[in-house]
Rosetta silent file (secondary structure, phi, psi, omega in degrees, C-alpha in Angstrom):
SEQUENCE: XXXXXXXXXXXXXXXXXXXXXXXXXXXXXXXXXXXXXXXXXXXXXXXXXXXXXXXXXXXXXXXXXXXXXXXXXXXXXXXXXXXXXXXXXXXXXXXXXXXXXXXXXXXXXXXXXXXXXXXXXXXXXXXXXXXXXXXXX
SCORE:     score description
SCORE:     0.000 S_00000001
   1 L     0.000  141.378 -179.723  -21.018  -12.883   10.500 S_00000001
   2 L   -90.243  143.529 -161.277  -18.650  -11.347    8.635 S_00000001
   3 L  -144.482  165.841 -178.064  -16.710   -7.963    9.501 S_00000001
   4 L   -44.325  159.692  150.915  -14.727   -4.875    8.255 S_00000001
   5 L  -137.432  136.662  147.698  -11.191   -5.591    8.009 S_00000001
   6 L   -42.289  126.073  170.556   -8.621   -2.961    8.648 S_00000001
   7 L  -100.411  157.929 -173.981   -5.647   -1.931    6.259 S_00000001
   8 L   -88.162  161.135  166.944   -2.202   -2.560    7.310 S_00000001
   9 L  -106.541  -39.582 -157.568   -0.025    0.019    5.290 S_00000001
  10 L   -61.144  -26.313 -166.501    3.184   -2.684    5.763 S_00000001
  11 L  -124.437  111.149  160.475    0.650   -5.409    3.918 S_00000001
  12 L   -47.176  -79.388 -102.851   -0.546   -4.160   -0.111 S_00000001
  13 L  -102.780   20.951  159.273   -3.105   -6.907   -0.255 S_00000001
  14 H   -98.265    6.956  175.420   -5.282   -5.748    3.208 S_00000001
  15 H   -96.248   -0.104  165.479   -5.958   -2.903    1.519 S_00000001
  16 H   -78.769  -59.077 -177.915   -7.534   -5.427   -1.250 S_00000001
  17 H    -6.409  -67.555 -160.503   -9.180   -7.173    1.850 S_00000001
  18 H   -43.977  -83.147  172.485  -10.620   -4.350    2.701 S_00000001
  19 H   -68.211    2.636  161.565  -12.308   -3.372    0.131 S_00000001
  20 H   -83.734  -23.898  161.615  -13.572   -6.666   -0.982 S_00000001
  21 H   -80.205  -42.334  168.326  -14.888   -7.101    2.360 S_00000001
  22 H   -32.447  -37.000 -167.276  -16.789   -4.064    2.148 S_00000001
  23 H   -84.593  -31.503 -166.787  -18.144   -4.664   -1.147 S_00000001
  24 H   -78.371  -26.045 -154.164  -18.821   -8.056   -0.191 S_00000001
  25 L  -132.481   35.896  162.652  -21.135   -6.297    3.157 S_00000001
  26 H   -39.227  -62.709 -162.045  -22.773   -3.438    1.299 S_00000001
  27 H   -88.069   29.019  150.827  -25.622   -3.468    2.708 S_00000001
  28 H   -73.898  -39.729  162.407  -24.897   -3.858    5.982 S_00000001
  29 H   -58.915  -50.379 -143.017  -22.707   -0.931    5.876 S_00000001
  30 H   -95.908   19.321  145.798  -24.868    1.586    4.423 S_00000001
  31 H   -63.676  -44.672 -179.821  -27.593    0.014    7.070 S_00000001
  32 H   -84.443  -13.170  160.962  -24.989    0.434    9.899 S_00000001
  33 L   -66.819  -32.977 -162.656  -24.203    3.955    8.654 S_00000001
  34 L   -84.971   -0.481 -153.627  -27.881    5.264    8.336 S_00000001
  35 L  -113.826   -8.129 -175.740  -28.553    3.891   11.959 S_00000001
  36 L   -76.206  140.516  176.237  -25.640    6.535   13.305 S_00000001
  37 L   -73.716  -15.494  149.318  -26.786    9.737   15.103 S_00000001
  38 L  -124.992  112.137 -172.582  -24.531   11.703   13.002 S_00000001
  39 L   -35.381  142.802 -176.815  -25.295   10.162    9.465 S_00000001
  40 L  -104.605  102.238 -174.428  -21.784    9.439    7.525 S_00000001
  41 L   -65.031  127.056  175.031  -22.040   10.275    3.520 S_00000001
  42 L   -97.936  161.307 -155.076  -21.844    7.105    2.024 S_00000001
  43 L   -70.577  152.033  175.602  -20.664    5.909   -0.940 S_00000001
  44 L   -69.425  159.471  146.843  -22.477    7.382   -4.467 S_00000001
  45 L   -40.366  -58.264 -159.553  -23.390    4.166   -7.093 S_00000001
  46 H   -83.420  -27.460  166.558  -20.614    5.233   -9.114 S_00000001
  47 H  -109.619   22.296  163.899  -18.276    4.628   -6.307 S_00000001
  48 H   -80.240  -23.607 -166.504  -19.083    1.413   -5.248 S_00000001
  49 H   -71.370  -40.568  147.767  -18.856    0.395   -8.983 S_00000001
  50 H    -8.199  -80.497 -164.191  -15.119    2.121   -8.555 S_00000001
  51 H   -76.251  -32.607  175.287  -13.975    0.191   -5.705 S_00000001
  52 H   -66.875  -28.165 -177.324  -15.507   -3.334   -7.152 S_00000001
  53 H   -53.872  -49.392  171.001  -13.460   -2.291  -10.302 S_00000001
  54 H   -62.323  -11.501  178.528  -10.353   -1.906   -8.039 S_00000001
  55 H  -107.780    0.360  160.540  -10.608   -4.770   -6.386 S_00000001
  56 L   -60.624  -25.682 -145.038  -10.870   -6.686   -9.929 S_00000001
  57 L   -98.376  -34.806 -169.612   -7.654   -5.109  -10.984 S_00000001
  58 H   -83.372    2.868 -176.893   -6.045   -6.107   -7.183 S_00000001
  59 H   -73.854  -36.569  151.142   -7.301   -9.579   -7.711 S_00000001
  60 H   -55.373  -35.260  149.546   -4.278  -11.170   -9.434 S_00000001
  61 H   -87.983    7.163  149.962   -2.009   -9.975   -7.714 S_00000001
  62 H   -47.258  -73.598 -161.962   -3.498  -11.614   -4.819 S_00000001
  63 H   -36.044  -39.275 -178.177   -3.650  -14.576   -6.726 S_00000001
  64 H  -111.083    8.618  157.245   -0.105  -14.842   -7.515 S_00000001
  65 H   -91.382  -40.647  167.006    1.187  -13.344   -3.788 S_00000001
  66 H   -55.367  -50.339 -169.573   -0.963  -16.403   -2.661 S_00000001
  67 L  -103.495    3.349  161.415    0.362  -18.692   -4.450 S_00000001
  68 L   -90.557    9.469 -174.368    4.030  -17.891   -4.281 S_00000001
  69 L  -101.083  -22.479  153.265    3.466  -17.874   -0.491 S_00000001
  70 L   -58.021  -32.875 -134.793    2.329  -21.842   -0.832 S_00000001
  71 L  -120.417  131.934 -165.388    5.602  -22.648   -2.559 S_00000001
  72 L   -73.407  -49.530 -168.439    7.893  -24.203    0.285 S_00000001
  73 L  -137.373  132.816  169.940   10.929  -22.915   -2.389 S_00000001
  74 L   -98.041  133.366 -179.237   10.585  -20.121   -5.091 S_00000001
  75 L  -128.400  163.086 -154.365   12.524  -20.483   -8.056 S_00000001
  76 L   -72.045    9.250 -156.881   13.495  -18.303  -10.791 S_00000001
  77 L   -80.655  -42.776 -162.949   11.428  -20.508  -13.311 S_00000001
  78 H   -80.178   10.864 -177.334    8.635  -19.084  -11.940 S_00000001
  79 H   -71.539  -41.606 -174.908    9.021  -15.197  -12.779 S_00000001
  80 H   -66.367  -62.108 -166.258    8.453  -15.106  -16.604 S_00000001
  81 H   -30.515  -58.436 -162.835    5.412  -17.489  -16.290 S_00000001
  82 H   -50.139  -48.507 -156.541    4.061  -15.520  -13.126 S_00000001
  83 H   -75.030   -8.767  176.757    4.830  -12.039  -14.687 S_00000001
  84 H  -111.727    3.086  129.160    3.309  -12.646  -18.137 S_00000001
  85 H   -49.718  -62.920  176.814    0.187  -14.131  -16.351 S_00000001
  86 H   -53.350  -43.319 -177.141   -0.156  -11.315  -14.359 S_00000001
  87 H   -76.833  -24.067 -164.436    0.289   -8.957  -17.235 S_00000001
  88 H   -85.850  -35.628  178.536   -2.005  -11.090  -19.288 S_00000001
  89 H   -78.922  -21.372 -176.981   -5.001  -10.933  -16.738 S_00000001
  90 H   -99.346    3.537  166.734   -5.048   -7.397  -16.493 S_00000001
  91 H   -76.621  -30.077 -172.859   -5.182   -6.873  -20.083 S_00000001
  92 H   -72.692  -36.048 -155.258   -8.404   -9.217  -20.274 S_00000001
  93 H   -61.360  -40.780 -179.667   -9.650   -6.482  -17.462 S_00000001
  94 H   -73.652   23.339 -175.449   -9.484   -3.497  -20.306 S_00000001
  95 H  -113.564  -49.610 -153.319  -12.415   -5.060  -21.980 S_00000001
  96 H   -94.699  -31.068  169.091  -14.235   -5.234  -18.826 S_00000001
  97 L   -61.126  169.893 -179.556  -13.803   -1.844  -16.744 S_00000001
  98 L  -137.490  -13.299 -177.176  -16.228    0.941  -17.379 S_00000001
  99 L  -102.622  121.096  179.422  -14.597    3.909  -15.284 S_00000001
 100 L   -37.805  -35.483 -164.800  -12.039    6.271  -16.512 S_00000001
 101 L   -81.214  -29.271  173.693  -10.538    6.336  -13.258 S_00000001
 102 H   -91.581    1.716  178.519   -9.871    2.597  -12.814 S_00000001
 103 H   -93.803  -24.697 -178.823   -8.893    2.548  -16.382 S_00000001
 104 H   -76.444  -59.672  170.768   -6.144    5.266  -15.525 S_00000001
 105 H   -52.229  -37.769 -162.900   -5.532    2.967  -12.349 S_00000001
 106 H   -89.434  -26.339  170.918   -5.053   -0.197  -14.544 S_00000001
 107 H   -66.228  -52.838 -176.549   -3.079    1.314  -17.421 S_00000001
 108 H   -64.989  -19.267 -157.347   -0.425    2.712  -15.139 S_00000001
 109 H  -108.209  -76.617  170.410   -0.196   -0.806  -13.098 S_00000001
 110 H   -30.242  -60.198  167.697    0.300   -2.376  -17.205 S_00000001
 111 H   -14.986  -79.533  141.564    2.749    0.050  -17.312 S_00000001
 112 H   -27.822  -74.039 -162.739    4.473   -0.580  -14.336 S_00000001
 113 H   -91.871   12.538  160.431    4.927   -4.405  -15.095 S_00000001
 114 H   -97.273  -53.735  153.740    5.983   -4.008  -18.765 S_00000001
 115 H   -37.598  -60.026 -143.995    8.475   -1.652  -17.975 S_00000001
 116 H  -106.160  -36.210 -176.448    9.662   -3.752  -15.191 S_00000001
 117 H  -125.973   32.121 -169.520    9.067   -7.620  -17.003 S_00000001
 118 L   -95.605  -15.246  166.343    8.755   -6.740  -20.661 S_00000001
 119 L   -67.954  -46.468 -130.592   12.598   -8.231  -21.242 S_00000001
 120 H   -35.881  -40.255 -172.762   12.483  -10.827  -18.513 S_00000001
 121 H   -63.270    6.157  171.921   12.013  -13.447  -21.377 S_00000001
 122 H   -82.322  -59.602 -174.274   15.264  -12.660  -22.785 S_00000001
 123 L   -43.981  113.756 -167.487   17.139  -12.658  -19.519 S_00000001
 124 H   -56.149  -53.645 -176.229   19.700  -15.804  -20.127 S_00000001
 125 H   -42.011  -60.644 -173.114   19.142  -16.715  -16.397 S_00000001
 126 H   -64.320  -58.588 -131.092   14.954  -16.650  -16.264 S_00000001
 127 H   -99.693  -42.712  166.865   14.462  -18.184  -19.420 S_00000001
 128 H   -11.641  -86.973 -178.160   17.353  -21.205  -18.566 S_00000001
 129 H   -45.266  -48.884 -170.885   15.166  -21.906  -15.544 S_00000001
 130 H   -69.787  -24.147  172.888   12.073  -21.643  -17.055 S_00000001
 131 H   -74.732  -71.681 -161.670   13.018  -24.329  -20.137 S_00000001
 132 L  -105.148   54.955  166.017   14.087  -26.375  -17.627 S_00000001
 133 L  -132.781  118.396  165.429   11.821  -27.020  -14.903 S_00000001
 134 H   -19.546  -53.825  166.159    9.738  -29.742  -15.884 S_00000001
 135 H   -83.624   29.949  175.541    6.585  -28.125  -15.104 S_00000001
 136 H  -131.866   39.739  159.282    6.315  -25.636  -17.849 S_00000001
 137 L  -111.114    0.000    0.000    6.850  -28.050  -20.693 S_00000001
């Protein structure tokens, strides 16, 4: 059976956990909430759709925290690639949200990594490595 998991505040991605396990165990929660003797307001429809939105938007950066955490040695090759992946998935996302609020959430998080990688491809160093490691040719 599958159970809550706790967030860490030291670890971002258990707070994705988290709320993907929840989402993943609705109805189990709001079964094990209604069964309490003093009932616990549970989430409205609109904010379950909320937190599945949020955990769409945290899904890539799992995806790429996962998979730099397989690689025995990270090299700089892999920053442009990662960071214009990353930037690239949550732009497909702004087709697909429906809530102002996770649209607010997702814009500012674009933000964030365009500010912060919108050069990188410039950067003599990054893009060196990235021409020449073999697998991005």
């Amino acid at each position: 059976p599958l159970k809550l998991k706790n967030d860490v505040v030291t670890r971002w991605n258990s707070t994705y956990y988290m709320f993907q396990r929840i989402c993943d165990i609705r109805e189990a929660v709001e079964a094990a909430l209604g069964w309490l003797h003093n009932p616990v307001e549970t989430l409205t429809a609109e904010e379950w759709v909320i937190l599945r939105e949020l955990c769409a938007i945290f899904k890539p950066f799992d995806q790429i925290t996962v998979e730099l955490s397989k690689e025995k040695d990270i090299t700089l090759s892999n920053v442009i690639v990662m960071a214009r992946g990353l930037i690239n998935a949550l732009n497909r996302l702004r087709s697909v949200l429906k809530r102002e609020i996770s649209l607010t959430f997702l814009e500012e998080m674009l933000a964030s990594l365009t500010d912060r990688f919108h050069q990188i491809q410039y950067h003599p160093v990054f893009s060196r490595a990235t021409f020449l490691d073999p697998r991005f040719k």
